[in-house]
C-alpha positions as CSV (number, residue, x, y, z in Angstrom):
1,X,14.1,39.8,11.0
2,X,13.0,43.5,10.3
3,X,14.4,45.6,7.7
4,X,14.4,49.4,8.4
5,X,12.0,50.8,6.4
6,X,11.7,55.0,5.6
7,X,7.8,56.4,5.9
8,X,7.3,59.3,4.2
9,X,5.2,62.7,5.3
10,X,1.7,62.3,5.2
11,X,0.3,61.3,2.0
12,X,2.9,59.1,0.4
13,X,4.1,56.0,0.9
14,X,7.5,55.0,1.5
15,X,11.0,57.0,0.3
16,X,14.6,55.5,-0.2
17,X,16.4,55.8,3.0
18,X,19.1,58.2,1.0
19,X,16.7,61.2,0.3
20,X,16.2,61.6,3.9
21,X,18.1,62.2,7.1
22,X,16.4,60.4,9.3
23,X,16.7,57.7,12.2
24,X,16.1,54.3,13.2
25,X,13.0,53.6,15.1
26,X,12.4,50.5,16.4
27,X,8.5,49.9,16.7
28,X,6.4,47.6,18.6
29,X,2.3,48.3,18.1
30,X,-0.9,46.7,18.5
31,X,-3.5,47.7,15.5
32,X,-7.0,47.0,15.6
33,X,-9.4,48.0,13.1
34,X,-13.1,47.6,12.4
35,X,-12.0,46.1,8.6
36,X,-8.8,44.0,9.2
37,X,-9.0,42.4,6.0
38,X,-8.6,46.0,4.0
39,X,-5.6,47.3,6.2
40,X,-3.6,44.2,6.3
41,X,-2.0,44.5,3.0
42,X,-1.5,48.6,4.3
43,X,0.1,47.7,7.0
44,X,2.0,44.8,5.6
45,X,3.7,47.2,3.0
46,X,4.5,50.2,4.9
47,X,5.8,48.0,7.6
48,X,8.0,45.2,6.7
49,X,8.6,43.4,10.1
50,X,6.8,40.9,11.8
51,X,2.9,41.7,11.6
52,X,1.1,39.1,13.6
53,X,-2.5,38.3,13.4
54,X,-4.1,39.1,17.1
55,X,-7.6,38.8,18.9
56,X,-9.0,42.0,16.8
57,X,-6.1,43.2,14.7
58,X,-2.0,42.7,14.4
59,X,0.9,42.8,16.8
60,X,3.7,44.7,14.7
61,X,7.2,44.6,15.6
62,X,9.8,46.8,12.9
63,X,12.3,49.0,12.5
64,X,11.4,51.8,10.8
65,X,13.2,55.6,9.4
66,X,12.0,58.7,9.8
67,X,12.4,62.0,11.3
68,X,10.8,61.5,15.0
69,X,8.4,59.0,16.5
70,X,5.5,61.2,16.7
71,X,6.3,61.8,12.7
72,X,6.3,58.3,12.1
73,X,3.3,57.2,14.0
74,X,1.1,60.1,12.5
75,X,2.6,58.9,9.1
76,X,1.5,55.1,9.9
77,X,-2.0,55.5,11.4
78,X,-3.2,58.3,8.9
79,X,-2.2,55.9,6.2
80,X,-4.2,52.9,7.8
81,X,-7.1,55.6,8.4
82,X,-7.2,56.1,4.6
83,X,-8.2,52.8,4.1
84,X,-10.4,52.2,7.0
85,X,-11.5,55.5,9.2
86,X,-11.9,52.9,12.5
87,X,-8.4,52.0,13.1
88,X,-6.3,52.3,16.5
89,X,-2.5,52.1,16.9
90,X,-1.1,51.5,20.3
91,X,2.7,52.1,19.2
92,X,5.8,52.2,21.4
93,X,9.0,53.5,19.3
94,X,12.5,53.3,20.7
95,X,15.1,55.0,19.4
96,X,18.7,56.2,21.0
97,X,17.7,54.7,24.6
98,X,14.3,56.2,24.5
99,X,10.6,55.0,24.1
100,X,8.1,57.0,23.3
101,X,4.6,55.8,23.8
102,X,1.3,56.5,21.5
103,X,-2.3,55.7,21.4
104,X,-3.4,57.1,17.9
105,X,-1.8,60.0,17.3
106,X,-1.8,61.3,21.1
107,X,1.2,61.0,22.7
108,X,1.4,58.7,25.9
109,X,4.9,59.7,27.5
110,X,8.0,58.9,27.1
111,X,10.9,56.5,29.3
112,X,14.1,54.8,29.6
113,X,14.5,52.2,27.1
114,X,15.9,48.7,29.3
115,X,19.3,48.0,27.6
């Protein structure tokens, strides 16, 4: 089971859930990276959901806190970039009936969530 987790602003890691007024995200991502063995432990402690090992990287399902999706996703992959530069995030985050979809930090669209 995931437990929400709140990701800081660029630059730090993770803040209690009580210093900011944020939402739930729920997230579901594909990573791959060039050094999988470096951001594993990254992504294992800014993340803490289900992080599955993949065919080139980790299938990442979470809830996570934070201010907007595009926040949150910039947050995440600039903080696996720090570690290794070659990094990609294919993230879909759902909150309040919507999904909004990313590769990197580009922005993909958003839709419906299903109920």
């Amino acid at each position: 089971m995931a437990h929400l987790v709140t990701l800081a602003p660029m630059g730090s890691d993770r803040v209690d859930n009580d210093t900011v007024s944020a939402h739930g995200f729920d997230l579901v991502a594909d990573v791959t990276s060039a050094d999988l063995a470096a951001i594993e432990p990254v992504l294992r402690r800014l993340v803490d959901g289900e992080v599955t090992p993949i065919a080139g990287g980790f299938h990442v399902v979470a809830m996570l806190s934070g201010e907007s999706a595009r926040d949150l996703n910039r947050s995440l992959l600039s903080a696996l970039r720090r570690v290794e530069r070659r990094t990609r995030l294919r993230a879909a985050w759902t909150a309040g009936g919507v999904t909004e979809r990313f590769f990197d930090y580009v922005s993909k669209g958003t839709r419906s969530a299903p109920m």
